[in-house]
N, C-alpha and C positions, 0 to 999 in steps of 0.2 A: 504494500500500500504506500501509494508518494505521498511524504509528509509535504504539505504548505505551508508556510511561515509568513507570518507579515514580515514586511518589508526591513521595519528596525530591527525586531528580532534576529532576523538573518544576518541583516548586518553586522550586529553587534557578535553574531555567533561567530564570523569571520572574524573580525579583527581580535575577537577571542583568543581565536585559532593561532592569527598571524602574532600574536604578541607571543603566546608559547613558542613557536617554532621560531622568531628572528630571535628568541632568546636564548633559547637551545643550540642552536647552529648558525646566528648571526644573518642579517638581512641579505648579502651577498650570495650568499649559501643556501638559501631557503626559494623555491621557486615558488609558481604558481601549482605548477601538480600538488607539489608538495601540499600544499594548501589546499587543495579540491579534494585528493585523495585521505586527507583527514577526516574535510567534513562530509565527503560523500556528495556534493551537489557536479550540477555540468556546469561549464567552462561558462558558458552565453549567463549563468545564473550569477559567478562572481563578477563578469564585465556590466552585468545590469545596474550593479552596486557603485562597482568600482573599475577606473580606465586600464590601472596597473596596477603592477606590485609600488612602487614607488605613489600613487595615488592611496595604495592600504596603509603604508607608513605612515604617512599624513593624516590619513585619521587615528590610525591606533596614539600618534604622538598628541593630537587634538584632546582625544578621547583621555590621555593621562593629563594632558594638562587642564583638563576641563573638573578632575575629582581634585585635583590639588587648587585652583580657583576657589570648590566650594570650603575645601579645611582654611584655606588663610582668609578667605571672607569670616568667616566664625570667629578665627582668632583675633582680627581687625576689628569685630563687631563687640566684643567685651572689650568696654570700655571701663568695668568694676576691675579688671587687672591692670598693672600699673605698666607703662607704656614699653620699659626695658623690658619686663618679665616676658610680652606678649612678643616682642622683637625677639628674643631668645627662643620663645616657643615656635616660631616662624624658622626660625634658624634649624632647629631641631626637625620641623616636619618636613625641611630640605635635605634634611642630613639622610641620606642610603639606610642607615641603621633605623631610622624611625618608621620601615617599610611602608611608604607610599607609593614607593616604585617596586618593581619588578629587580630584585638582586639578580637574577641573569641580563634582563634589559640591559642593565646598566656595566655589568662585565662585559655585554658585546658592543656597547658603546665606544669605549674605551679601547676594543682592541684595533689597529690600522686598518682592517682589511675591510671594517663598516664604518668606514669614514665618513660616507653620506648618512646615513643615519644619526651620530657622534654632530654631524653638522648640524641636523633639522631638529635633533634635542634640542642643542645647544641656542638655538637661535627662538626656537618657540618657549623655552625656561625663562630663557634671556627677556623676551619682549614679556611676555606672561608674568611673571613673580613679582621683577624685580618693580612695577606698581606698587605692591603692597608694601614692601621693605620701604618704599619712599614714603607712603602713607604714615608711617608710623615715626618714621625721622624727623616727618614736619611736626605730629605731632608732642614727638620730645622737644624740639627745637620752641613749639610754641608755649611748653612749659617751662621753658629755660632750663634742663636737663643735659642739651646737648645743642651746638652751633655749627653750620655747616652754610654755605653758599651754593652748596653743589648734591642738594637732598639724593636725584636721581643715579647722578655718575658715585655718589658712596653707594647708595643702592645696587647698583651693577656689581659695584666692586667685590659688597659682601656678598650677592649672590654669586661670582663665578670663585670665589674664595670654597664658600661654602659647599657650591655642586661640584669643584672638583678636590682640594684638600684633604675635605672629611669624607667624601667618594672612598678615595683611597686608604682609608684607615683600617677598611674592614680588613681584622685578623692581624691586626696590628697589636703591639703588646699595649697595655695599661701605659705605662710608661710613656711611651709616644704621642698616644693621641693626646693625653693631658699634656703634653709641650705644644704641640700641636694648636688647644683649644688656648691653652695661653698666649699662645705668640698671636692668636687671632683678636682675644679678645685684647691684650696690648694695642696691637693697630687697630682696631676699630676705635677703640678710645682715643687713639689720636687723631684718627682721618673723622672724630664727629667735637672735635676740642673736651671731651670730659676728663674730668679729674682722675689722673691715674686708680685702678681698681675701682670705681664707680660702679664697671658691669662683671668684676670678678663673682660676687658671691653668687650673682643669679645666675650667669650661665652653667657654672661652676654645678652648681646646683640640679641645675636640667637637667645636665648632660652627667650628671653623674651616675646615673644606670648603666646608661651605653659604655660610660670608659669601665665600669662593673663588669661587664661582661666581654670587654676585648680583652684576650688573652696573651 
């Protein structure tokens, strides 16, 4: 009996599909068969959806950026936590370890051979996030907390600090990434003018699980 799906269902059942397998075996490596023969549909059913595999990437990457939109709208929207803590928490649901993403996604990011992919992250995180990190700079900056002329390009900065620094930490010793999380929070303190250790205890604090559990 042939199953019919609406049209989002389907769709979403593909890019499903395509996020397992470009993260299993990296988007280069990963064809269309490969993808048909998962989920079982014909060929005219994936191009209905979608033009190419490079057209799936594009939504599968949408689709990730689209559930991390809705966590930092939340965490933007408490405005009962105090504005570093919520910066912090923001920092953290960037951080690989806080599983938002896909820990294979982001291993085959990283490796050369899915470059185009590593790109089209890199650039849709880029324009995407780093709004919110600025959102919340202005509003330290407007409780005199912290001063800056340049809310957006700090904002850049922490974020590709963030997506790729502490990317890399996973399975790193304790040790490390706590140098790591300091030499971060150091510079951020100075690229926002605050009083040295200002944001030590809270990051410090956050992020103290995750340096807990790196070995």
């Amino acid at each position: 009996m042939r199953i019919v799906k609406e049209a989002e269902e389907r769709k979403n059942e593909i890019l499903d599909v395509a996020e397992r397998l470009f993260g299993a075996k990296g988007f280069d490596n990963t064809s269309t068969n490969d993808i048909l023969n998962e989920i079982g549909i014909a060929r005219g059913t994936l191009y209905y959806h979608f033009k190419s595999k490079e057209d799936i990437l594009d939504a599968m990457i949408e689709r990730m950026i689209g559930r991390m939109d809705r966590i930092l709208e939340e965490i933007v929207a408490q405005k009962e936590i105090p504005v570093l803590q919520r910066l912090t928490m923001m920092m953290l649901a960037l951080n690989a370890d806080g599983g938002n993403f896909s820990h294979e996604i982001l291993e085959q990011v990283h490796k050369p051979q899915n470059a185009l992919m590593h790109q089209k992250m890199q650039k849709s995180l880029l324009d995407g996030i780093t709004p919110y990190i600025a959102v919340l700079i202005r509003e330290g900056t407007d409780e005199g907390i912290c001063q800056t002329d340049y809310p957006e390009e700090v904002a850049e900065m922490t974020f590709l600090y963030v997506n790729t620094v502490f990317d890399d930490l996973m399975g790193c010793s304790g040790e490390e990434k706590l140098k790591k999380i300091e030499a971060f929070i150091y510079n951020l303190e100075r690229l926002l003018q605050m009083e040295r250790g200002s944001m030590q205890e809270t990051i410090i604090s956050i992020f103290q699980g995750n340096i807990g559990n790196c070995k």
